[in-house]
C-alpha positions as CSV (number, residue, x, y, z in Angstrom):
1,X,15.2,41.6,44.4
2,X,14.3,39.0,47.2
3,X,16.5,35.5,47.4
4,X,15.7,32.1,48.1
5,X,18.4,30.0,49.0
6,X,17.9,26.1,48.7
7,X,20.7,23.4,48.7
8,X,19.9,22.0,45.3
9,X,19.3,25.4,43.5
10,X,18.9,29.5,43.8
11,X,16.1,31.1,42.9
12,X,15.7,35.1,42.9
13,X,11.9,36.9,42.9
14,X,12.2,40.5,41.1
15,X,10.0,42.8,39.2
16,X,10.1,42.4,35.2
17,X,10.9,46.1,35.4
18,X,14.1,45.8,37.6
19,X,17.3,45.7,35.0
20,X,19.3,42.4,34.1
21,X,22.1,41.7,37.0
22,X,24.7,40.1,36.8
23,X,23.6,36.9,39.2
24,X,20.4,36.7,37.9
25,X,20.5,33.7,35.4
26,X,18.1,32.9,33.8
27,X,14.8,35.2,34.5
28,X,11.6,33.7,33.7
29,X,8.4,35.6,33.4
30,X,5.4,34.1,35.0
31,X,2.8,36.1,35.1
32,X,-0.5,35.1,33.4
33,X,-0.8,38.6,31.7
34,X,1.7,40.5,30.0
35,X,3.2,43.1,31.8
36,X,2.2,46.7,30.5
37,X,4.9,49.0,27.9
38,X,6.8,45.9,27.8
39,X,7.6,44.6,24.6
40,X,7.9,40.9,23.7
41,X,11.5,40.9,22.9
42,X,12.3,42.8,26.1
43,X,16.0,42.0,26.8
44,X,15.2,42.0,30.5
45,X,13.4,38.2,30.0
46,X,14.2,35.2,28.6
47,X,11.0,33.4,28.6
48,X,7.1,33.4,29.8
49,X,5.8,30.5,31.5
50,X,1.9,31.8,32.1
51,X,0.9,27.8,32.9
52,X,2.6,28.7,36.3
53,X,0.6,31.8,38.0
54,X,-2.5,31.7,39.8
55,X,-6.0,31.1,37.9
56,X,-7.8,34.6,37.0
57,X,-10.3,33.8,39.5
58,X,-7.5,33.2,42.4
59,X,-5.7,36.2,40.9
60,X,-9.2,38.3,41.1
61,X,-10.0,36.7,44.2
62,X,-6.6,37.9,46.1
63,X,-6.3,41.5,44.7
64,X,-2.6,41.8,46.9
65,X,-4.5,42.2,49.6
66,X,-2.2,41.4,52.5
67,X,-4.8,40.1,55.0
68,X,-5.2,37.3,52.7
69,X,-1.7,36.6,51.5
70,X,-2.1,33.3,53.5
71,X,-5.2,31.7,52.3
72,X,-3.6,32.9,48.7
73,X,-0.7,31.0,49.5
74,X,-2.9,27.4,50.5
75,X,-5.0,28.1,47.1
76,X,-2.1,29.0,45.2
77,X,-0.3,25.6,46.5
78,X,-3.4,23.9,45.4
79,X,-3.2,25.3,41.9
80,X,0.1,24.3,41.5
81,X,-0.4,19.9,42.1
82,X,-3.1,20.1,39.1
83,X,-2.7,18.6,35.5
84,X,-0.4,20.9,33.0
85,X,0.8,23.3,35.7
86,X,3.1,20.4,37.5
87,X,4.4,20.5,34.3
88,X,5.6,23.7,34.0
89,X,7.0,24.1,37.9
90,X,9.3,20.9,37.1
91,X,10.4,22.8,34.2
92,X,11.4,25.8,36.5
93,X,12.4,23.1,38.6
94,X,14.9,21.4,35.8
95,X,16.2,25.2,35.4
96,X,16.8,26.1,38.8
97,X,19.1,22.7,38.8
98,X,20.9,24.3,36.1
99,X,22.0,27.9,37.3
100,X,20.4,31.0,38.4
101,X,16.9,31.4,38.0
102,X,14.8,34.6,38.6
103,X,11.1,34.8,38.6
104,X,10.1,37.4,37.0
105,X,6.6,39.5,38.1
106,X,4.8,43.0,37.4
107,X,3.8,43.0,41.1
108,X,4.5,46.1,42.8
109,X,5.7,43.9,45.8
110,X,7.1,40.8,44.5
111,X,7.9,39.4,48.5
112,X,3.8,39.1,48.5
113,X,3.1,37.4,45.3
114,X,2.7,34.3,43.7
115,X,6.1,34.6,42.6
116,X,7.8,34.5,45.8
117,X,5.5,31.0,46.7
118,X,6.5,29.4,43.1
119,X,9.7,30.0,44.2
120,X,9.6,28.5,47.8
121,X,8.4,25.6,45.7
122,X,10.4,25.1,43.4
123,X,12.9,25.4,46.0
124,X,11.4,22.9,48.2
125,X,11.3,24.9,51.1
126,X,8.4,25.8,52.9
């Protein structure tokens, strides 16, 4: 599980796999696709925000290739400032305020994922 540390809230990055800790808060799932042999009232989750991840075309586009981690990243940014999905960051926002919040992916490694961005800004840090 990675940590972000900000001064107005914490946000964690883990795998929707990883088991419920005891720091973790509130996890969010936000993935566009449902993660496979999970089911929908997994206990490991307490909600899916889908508005948040990267388009299917970004998503396509990036394929976790490393090399383009950072040109994913300026996209993904981009993607995030548009209509409904400013929305649903100052919802995870509004959380993060509240407590603990852990973003939630299937990613193999979460550090490289759309995940770990959303949570630099939700966090505000860049």
């Amino acid at each position: 599980m990675m940590l972000i540390m900000g001064s107005e809230a914490r946000v964690r990055v883990g795998r929707v796999y990883d088991k419920r800790g005891p720091s973790d808060g509130r996890r969010v799932l936000v993935d566009r696709l449902w993660p496979r042999g999970l089911r929908k009232d997994d206990p490991r989750l307490d909600q899916w925000n889908r508005d948040v991840a990267p388009s299917s075309e970004l998503r396509r586009w990036y394929g976790h290739r490393p090399d383009r981690f950072a040109e994913f990243e300026h996209r993904y940014r981009h993607e995030l400032t548009s209509g409904e999905v400013t929305e649903a960051v100052d919802e995870l926002r509004t959380l993060a305020r509240l407590g603990p919040l852990t973003l939630l992916t299937a990613t193999r490694d979460p550090s490289t994922s759309h995940a770990a961005i959303l949570a630099r800004v939700i966090e505000g840090s860049d």
